[in-house]
N, C-alpha and C positions, 0 to 999 in steps of 0.2 A: 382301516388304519392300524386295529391293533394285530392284525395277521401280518401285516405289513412289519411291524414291530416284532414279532414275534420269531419271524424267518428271519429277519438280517441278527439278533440272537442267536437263531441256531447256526448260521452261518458265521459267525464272530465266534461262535464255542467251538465250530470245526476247525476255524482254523488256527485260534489258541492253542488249543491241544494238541498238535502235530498229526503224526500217522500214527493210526492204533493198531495194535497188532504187530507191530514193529518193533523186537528185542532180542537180547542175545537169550541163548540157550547154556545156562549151567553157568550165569557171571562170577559164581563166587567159589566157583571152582567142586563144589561139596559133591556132586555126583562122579563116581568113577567111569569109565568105558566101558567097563564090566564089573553090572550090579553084583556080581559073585565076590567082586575082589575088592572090598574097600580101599586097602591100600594102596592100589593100583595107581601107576602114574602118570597116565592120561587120562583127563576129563573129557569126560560127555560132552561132544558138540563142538569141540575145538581141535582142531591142528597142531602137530610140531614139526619143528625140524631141527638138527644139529641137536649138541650132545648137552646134557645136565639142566635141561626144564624141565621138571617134574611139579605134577600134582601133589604135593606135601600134606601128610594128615599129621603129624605130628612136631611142624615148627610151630615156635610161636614169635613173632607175638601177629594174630592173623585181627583182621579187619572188623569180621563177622562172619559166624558161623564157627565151622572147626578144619576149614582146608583152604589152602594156599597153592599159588604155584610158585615154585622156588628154585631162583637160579644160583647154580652149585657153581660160581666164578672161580672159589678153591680150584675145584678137579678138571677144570678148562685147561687143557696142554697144547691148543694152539688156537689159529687166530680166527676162527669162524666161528661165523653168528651162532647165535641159537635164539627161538620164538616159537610163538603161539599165535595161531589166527582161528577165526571164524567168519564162514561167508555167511552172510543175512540176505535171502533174495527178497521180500517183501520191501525192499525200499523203492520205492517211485524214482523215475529217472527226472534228473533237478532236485533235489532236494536236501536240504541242508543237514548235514550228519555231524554229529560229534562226539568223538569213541572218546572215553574216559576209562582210566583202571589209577588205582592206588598203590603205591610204592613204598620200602622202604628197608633202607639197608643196615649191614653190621656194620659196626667201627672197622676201619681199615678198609673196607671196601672200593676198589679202582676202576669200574668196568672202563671202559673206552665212552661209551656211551649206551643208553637206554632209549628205542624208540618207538614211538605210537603213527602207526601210521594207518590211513585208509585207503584203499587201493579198489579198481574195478572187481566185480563181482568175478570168483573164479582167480586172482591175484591180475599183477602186469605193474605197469608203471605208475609208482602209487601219487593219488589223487592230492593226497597232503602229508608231511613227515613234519612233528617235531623230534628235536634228538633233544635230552638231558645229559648232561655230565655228573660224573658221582657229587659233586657238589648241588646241584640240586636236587638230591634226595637223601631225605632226614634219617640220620640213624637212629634208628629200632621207634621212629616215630614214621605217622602215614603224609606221605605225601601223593597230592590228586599230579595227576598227568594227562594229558588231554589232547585231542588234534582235530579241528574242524576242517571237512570239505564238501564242495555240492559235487553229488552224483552226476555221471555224464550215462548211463546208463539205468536199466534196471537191476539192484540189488550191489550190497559193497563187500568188500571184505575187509573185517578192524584185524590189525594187526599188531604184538607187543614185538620188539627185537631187544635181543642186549649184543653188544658188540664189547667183547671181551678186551682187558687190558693187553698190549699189543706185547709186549714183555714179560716174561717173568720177575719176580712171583707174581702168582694172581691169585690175594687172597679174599675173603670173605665172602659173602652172598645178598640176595637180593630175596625181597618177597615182594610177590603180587597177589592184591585181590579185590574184590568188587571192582568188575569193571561193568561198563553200563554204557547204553547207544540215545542217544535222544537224536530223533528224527523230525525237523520240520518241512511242512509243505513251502516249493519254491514260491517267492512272494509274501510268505506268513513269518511268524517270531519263531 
């Protein structure tokens, strides 16, 4: 009986816990692509595309640690996106994801929209989007951001977008940082 007791235990602890081994790489931005170059404006592990997302060592007000990634909406002169991704292959196909990162902009701030999405491992048509409007994100205060989807595959890719104000001017900026992946197994919490 009490082995009996003992295995539905470990079995109850495996599946509380989610998948282990399962995290991003460099969430808070602090490693650069090239340890030579602290300032540098790509981080380690992560993806960009389109113009003025940068790794940032010296805004503040940052989350934790001493680096941010920061969108430069000022220097935006037209109307394409710009983001950050990173693919995670270690997530189990099924399984419940939810990409979180922290926000928060200057006064004046307009973008179009801010969005966290998860998409199939390697990118494609993403699995879940929510989009924020500058109104829900706190100036020069952290606001969490979040998006949950279950994997149809092995491994996802969490994704930040900002979608720039469609007009001029387009002033202020945006910071990002601590983002963070919680993975559960399908069927579990």
């Amino acid at each position: 009986m009490s082995r009996r007791v003992a295995l539905i235990g470990v079995l109850l602890a495996t599946c509380v816990s989610g998948v282990h081994g399962v995290q991003l790489v460099n969430p808070s931005f602090e490693d650069p692509l090239d340890p030579n170059n602290p300032i540098q404006h790509l981080a380690a592990g992560w993806g960009m595309w389109g113009g003025w997302m940068n790794r940032e060592t010296g805004w503040v007000p940052v989350r934790s640690g001493r680096c941010i990634v920061g969108y430069h909406h000022f220097r935006i002169g037209e109307t394409n996106t710009s983001g950050i991704f990173q693919d995670v292959p270690d997530v189990p196909p099924g399984s419940v994801c939810t990409f979180r990162i922290f926000a928060c902009e200057d006064y004046r701030t307009y973008p179009q929209s801010v969005e966290v999405r998860i998409e199939p491992y390697g990118g494609g048509d993403p699995l879940a989007v929510r989009a924020y409007g500058a109104g829900d994100i706190q100036v020069n205060r952290w606001t969490e951001l979040s998006v949950t989807a279950t994997s149809i595959g092995r491994g996802i890719r969490v994704v930040l977008l900002a979608v720039p104000k469609q007009t001029d001017p387009r002033d202020g900026a945006l910071r990002f940082d601590d983002a963070s992946l919680a993975v559960a197994r399908a069927g579990g919490p």
